[in-house]
C-alpha angles and dihedrals in degrees: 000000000000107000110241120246121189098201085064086053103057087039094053091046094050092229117189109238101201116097088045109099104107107223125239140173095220148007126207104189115185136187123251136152123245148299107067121205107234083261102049100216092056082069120139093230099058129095123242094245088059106054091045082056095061094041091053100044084056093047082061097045102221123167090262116132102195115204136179124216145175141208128223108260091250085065096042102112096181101262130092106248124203125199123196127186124196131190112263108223116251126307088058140179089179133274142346118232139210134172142208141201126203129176086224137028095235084069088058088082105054091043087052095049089051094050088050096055088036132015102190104045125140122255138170081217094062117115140203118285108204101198104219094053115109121190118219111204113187120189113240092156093145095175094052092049122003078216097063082061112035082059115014102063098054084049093047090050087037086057097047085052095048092050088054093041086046102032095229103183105181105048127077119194124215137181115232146189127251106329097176129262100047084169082090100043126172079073127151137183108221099207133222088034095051102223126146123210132190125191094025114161127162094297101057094035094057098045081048092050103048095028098232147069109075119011087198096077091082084069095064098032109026119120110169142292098261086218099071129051121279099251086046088055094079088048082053103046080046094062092046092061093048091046103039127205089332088076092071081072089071142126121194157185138196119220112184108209099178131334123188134150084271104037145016121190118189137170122217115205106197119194118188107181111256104024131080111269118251137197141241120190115182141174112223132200151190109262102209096188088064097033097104141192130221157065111346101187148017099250094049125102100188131058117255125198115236113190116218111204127214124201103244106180126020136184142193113210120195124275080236096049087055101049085043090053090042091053099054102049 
C-alpha cells in the first residue's frame, strides 16, 4: 500500500494556495532545540513555566500564535533568543518586531508574560532589531505532519545553502513548528511582514528573498498576507500581481463593507509613503471550480471542503476620493 501524503494530494488536485494565512495578532517564536513532541509545547526541553504560560495565554484565547524554532549549528550563539511579532495598527505593513536573549530557557516565561502585558517594556535582556532583518520560519515539524518533514527540511537546508551561495545578508532562516496547512509543505511565515507562503522550492525562495526576479511566482506559492482576512487575501495576491515588487512597499487597511455566505465587499485602502492613497473596492466570491474536498492532512480520515474564493468585481476609486474619505474620519 502506497503511504498517504497530504501534500500529493493538494499538488495533484491543483489546489489554489492563496486564502489560506491564518491571521494572528502576535507571534511569540522561541528557541529550542529539537525534537519536537507532535504538539510542540509537550516537548521534553521546556520548562514547566513555560508551558503553563502557553496553556494560560489559550485559555484565554488571545490572538497569540506560539512557535517554536530553531537555528542551523553554525548560527547557535549560545543563548536562547526569543522573537516576537505584533500587529502593527492599520494602516499596516505587517508586524513589529523585538527580540530577547536569555542565558536559559526558564527565563523565556517570565520575559513572555512581560511582553504580553506590555510590549514595550524595558529589559536588560532586549536585544538589537536591525530593521531590515526578516525572519523566515519554515515548518519542518515531522511529528506533527510526516509531510512537514518529507519536504520542509530539504527545503530548510536548500534554503541555508542558497543564502551562502548567494550572500543574503538580511534574512535569517529558522525551522518551526507547526505553522497550519502542511498540505502545501514545504510552507513558511516571512516575519515582520506577516506572509505566508506553501510549495516553495529554490526558484520562489530566491525571487522572495531578494524581492525580484518573476512576479509570477506568488501565483503558485502564495498563501496570504496573515494580516487580512482570508477571503481578502485572493483580492491581495491580485493587486500584487498588477502592481509588481513595488507592492511590498505598501501600507494597508481593510475596510469590510458587507460579508455574507454570497458576497463579500471590501475596501482596501493602500498607503505607499510619499504618494496620495488610493482605493480598491472589490466583490469576492466563492469560486466553486477551485473549492475542493478532501483529506487535509496526513493524519485525517475524512474529506474536508475547502472553499476557494474569485474577485469578481473590482474598482479603482480616485487618489482624491480616498484622501476625502481619509479626512473626514
Amino acid at each position: 500500500m502506497n503511504p498517504f501524503f497530504c501534500a500529493h494530494l493538494s499538488r495533484e488536485s491543483g489546489e489554489d494556495v492563496i486564502g489560506s494565512a491564518p491571521s494572528h495578532d502576535t507571534y511569540i517564536a522561541i528557541e529550542c532545540r529539537q525534537p519536537w513532541a507532535p504538539s510542540a509545547f509537550d516537548s521534553k526541553f521546556l520548562p514547566p513555566n513555560l508551558k503553563a504560560l502557553v496553556e494560560e495565554v489559550r485559555r484565554t484565547k488571545r490572538s497569540v500564535r506560539f512557535l517554536l524554532v530553531s537555528a542551523s549549528t553554525t548560527e547557535t550563539q549560545g543563548y536562547t533568543r526569543v522573537l516576537t511579532f505584533r500587529k502593527m495598527p492599520p494602516p499596516s505593513q505587517g508586524y513589529t518586531r523585538r527580540e530577547f536573549r536569555v542565558m536559559n530557557i526558564a527565563e523565556v516565561a517570565p520575559i513572555v508574560e512581560r511582553y504580553l502585558a506590555n510590549p514595550n517594556f524595558v529589559t536588560v535582556a532586549s536585544a538589537p532589531v536591525d530593521e531590515e532583518m526578516r525572519d523566515f520560519l519554515i515548518c519542518t515539524h515531522g511529528s506533527h505532519d510526516k509531510c512537514c518533514a518529507r519536504y520542509g527540511n530539504p527545503f530548510y537546508r536548500e534554503a541555508l545553502k542558497l543564502k551562502s551561495e548567494l550572500g543574503w545578508k538580511k534574512v535569517r532562516f529558522w525551522q518551526a513548528s507547526h505553522i497550519g496547512g502542511h498540505r502545501f509543505a514545504p510552507t513558511m511565515i516571512s516575519l515582520p511582514d506577516g506572509r505566508y507562503y506553501g510549495g516553495l522550492d529554490g526558484g520562489s525562495m530566491t525571487a522572495i528573498s531578494q524581492k525580484a526576479g518573476d512576479i509570477h511566482y506568488f501565483e503558485k506559492v502564495y498563501r496570504g498576507w496573515g494580516i487580512l482576512p482570508r477571503k481578502v487575501q485572493v483580492l491581495e495576491r491580485q493587486l500584487l500581481l498588477q502592481h509588481g515588487w513595488d507592492w511590498l512597499n505598501y501600507r494597508v487597511e481593510c475596510e469590510m463593507v458587507r460579508e455574507d455566505s454570497e458576497l463579500t465587499i471590501v475596501r482596501l485602502h493602500c498607503h505607499k509613503p510619499g504618494t496620495p492613497p488610493w482605493i480598491y473596492e472589490a466583490e469576492i466570491v466563492e469560486d466553486e471550480c477551485k473549492t475542493l474536498e478532501m483529506r487535509g492532512s496526513c493524519g485525517s480520515q475524512k474529506e474536508s471542503k475547502f472553499p476557494k474564493y474569485r474577485v469578481q468585481k473590482l474598482q479603482l476609486r480616485s487618489a482624491e476620493i480616498a484622501i476625502a474619505l481619509a479626512t473626514s474620519r
